[in-house]
Each structure stands twice: as structure tokens, then as C-alpha cells.
C-alpha positions in Angstrom: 4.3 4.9 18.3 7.5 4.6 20.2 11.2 6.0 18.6 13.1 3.6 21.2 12.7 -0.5 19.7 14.9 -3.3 18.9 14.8 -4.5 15.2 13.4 -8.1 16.9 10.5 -6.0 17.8 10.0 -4.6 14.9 9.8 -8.6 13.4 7.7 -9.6 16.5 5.1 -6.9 15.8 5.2 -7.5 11.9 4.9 -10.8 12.4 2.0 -10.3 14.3 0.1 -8.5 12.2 -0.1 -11.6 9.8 -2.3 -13.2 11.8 -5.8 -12.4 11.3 -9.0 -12.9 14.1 -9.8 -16.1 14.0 -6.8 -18.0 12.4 -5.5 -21.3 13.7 -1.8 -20.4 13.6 1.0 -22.9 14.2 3.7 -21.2 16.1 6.5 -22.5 16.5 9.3 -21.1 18.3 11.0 -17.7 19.6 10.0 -14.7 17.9 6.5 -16.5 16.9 5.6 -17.3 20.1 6.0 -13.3 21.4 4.1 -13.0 17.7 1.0 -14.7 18.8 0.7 -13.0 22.0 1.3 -9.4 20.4 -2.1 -10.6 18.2 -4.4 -12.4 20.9 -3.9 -8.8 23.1 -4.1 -6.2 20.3 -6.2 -7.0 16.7 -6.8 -10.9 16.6 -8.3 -12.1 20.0 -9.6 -14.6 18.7 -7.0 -16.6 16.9 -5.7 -20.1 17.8 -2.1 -21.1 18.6 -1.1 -24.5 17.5 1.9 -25.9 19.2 4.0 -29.3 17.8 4.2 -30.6 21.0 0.6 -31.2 21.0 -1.0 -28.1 22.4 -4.1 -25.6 21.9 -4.5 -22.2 23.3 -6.6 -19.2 23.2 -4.5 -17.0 25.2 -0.7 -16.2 26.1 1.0 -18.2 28.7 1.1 -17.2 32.0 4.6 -16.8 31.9 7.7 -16.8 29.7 8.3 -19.9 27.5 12.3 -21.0 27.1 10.6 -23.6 24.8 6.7 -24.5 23.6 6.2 -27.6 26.3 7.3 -25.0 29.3 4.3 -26.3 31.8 2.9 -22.4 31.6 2.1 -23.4 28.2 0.3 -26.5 29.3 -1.3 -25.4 32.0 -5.0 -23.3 30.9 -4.0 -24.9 27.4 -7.4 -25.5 25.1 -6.5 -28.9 24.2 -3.2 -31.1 25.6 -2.9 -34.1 23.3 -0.2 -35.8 21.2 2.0 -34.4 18.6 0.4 -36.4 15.7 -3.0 -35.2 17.0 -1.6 -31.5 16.2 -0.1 -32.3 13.1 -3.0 -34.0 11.7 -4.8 -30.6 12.0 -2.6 -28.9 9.5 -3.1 -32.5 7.2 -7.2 -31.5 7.2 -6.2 -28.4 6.1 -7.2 -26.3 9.4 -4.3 -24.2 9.6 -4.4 -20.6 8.6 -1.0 -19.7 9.2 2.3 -21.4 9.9 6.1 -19.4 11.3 8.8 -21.3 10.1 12.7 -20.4 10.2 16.2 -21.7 8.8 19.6 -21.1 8.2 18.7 -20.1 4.3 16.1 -18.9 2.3 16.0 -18.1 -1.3 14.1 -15.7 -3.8 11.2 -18.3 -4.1 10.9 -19.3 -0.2 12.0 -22.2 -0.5 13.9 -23.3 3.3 17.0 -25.0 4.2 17.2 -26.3 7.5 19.4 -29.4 6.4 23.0 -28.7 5.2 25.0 -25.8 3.5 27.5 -26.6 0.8 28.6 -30.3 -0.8 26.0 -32.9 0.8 29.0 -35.1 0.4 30.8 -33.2 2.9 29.2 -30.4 3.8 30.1 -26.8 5.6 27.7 -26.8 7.8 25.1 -29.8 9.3 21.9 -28.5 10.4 19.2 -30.0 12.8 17.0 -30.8 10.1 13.2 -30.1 9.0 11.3 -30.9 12.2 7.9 -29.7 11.3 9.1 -27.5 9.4 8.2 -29.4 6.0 4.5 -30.2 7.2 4.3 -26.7 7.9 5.4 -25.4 4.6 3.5 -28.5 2.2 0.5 -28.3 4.6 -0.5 -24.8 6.4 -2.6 -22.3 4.1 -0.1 -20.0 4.0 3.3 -19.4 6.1 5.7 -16.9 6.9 9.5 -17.0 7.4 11.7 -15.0 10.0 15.2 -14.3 9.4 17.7 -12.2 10.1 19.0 -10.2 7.3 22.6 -11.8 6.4 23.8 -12.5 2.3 25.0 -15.8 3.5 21.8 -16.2 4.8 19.1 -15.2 1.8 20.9 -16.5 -1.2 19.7 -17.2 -4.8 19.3 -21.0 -4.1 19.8 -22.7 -1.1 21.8 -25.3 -0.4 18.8 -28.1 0.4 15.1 -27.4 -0.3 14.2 -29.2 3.5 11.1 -26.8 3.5 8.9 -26.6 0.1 8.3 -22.8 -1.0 7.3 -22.0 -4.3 9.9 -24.5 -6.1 11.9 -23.0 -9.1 9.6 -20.5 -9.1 7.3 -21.4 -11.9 3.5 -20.3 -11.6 1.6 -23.7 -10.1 4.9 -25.5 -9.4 3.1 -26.3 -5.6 0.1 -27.6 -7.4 2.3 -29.5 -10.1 4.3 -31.3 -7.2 1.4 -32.1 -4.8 1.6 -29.5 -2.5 -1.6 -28.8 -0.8 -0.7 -25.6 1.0 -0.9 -21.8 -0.4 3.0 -21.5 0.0 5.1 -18.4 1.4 3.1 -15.3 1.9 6.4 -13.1 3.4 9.6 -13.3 4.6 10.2 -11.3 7.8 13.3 -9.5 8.0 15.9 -7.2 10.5 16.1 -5.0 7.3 12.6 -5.7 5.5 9.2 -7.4 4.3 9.6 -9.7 1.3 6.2 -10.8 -0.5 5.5 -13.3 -2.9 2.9 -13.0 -6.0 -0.4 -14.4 -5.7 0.3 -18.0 -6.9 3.8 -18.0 -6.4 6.6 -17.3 -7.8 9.9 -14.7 -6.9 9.7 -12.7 -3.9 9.7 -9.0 -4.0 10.4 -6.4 -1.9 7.3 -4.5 -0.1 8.9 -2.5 2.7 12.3 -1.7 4.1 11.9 -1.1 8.2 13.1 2.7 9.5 16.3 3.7 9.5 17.1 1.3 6.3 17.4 1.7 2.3 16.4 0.1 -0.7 20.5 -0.2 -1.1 21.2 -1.7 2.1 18.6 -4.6 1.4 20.3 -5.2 -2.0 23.7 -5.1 -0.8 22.6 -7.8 2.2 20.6 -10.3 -0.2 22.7 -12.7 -2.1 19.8 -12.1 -5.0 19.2 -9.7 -7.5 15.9 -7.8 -5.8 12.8 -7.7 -7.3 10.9 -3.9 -5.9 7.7 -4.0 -5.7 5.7 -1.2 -7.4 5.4 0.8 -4.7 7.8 0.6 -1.7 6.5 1.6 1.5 8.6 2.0 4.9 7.3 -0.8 7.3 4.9 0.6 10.2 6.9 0.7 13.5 5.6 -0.7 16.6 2.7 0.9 18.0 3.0 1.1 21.5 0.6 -1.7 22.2 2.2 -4.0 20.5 5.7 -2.8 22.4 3.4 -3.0 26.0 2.6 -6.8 24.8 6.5 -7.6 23.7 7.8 -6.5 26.8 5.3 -7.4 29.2 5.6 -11.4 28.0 9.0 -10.6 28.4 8.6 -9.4 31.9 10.0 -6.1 30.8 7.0 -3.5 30.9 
């Protein structure tokens, strides 16, 4: 294990160890993309990413990805076809995983990558869901990575644009149609947030190194919910810092 890491690769490497051998993982953008890699060269080798732009692999790119239809991403790709080809995967219920992010998340996962404040004339306009929705209603389970701001994780957001676990009611995913498992965690600069086993509020699992129980609650615009016993989040083993930086071109 190494002393000297950013807090983004401390997410990258939790995030990573989400995915399990053998999961189809849809992986969206940034941070996930570093994620997936971290897993295919350390515990999961064999786990599949799922791109929107159409795309199956079964090993990093060859090179560093601005976005997910950079050609090293094409190129040695499993499978190249169109987007609704993709998305129809997660609709037959063949996704393990799914990385999402947002501008907001609240104490039952639900997303908001759609507006903050009046609708009517709001703060902020956001670029919308994307895929983030079919991600969230669709994928087995999914994860969410955020920085740690109040403004940011807030008792309700603004705009439910991607489905958590509702109001936060036990089966309120099955009552409204929603064939994923929900929110499994919520990815953090400051922690791990996990939800209960069929929904419902989040709670807090681990705070990262160098962080408190108090700074999480002073940064979360909800009253935390501590799980019974909370850990301090592994740190990066140096692996998983070797596979960060080397995708990076930093090793």
C-alpha cells in the first residue's frame, strides 16, 4: 500500500472493487473508465465493459480515452455496433453493474442530472439524463461517484432524472416498475455510502484516511444514517495505483 494518492484514486480503486469477475459493467465515463481497467488487471479479468456508444471490450484500451468512442476504444473492441444494440443489453437484464454520476444525489440515491432549484426558472440547467435513467431503472445494480460537496448530496434533489430507491419506502422500485436492484453505494472524496438490502436510506460504511465521521456529516446536506460498524476505507494497494497511473501514462 502506498501513503502518497490523490482522493480520485482512492474513488477509482473503490470503485473498482465493485465489480466482480465476470460482470457485464456499463461504464460510462471518467473515473469509471480508469475503474474498469483497475479491475480487468488486478481481481476481475474477466468482466465486460459496456460502452453507450455501442461498444464491447475485454480489455483496457490501448491508450487514454478523452471520451468512450476515442478509436483506442474501438479498435480490439469485442463487439462495435449501435447504441440501441448496447442499450438493449441492459433492457434483457444482462447488466451486472452500471456507474452513473450527477450534479445531486440524495439519502435514497435517487440522481439529478436535470435542473437545480424552480423548474420554472431554475438555478442551474443541466445536460440531462443521457443513459443515465436506463442505467439506473435497468442495470442489476449501480453505483454513483461524487464528489463530497453539501450542495451536492442533499436531502432531496431538485429532479429525480435517475430512479434510486424513490421516497425511500421498502419495494418502492418494484411498486413503480423498476426492473433493476437500485443503488448499491455512493462513491465519495470523503466516503462509501451503502444502501439496505431492498432499498431504502443510505448509510454510512466507511470514511476514506485522513477523514472523520464529523467531517462527512458536516459536508452532507442530510442527517447521516452510521452504519453499525464503521470501518476506514482500504487505501489503494499499489496495484491498483500501477494500473491508475499507467492508463494515465503516469507509471
Amino acid at each position: 500500500m502506498s501513503d502518497a494518492y490523490t482522493s480520485q484514486e482512492l474513488m477509482v480503486a473503490v470503485a473498482a472493487r465493485e465489480i466482480k469477475d465476470g460482470d457485464v459493467v456499463f461504464v460510462g465515463m471518467r473515473l469509471p473508465i480508469l475503474a474498469y481497467a483497475v479491475a480487468l488487471t488486478t481481481h476481475a479479468p474477466n468482466a465486460r465493459g459496456l460502452f453507450e456508444v455501442g461498444l464491447m471490450r475485454d480489455q483496457p484500451a490501448g491508450a487514454f480515452l478523452g471520451t468512450m468512442g476515442d478509436p483506442p476504444n474501438v479498435a480490439g473492441a469485442l463487439w462495435a455496433t449501435r447504441m440501441s444494440n448496447a442499450m438493449a443489453l441492459m433492457t434483457q437484464g444482462h447488466v451486472d453493474l452500471g456507474f452513473i454520476g450527477g450534479a445531486e444525489v440524495d439519502r435514497f440515491g435517487n440522481l439529478n442530472t436535470s435542473y437545480v432549484g424552480d423548474p420554472a426558472k431554475p438555478k442551474v440547467k443541466l445536460p440531462g439524463s443521457g443513459g443515465g435513467a436506463d442505467i439506473a431503472i435497468l442495470s442489476r445494480r449501480w453505483v454513483t461517484l461524487m464528489n463530497h460537496e453539501r450542495r451536492r448530496l442533499v436531502d432531496r434533489v431538485s429532479f429525480i432524472t435517475s430512479p434510486g430507491h424513490g421516497d425511500g419506502s421498502r419495494g418502492w422500485r418494484e411498486r413503480n416498475g423498476l426492473l433493476g436492484g437500485g443503488p448499491a453505494a455512493i462513491i465519495t472524496t470523503l466516503c462509501v455510502f451503502r444502501f439496505p438490502e431492498g432499498g431504502g436510506e443510505a448509510y454510512l460504511d466507511t470514511v476514506h484516511p485522513g477523514h472523520s465521521v464529523d467531517e462527512v456529516r458536516e459536508q452532507t446536506g442530510w442527517t447521516v444514517k452510521v452504519g453499525a460498524t464503521v470501518g476506514e476505507t482500504d487505501p489503494p494497494t499499489e496495484a491498483e495505483l500501477t494500473a491508475i497511473r499507467s492508463r494515465r501514462g503516469e507509471a
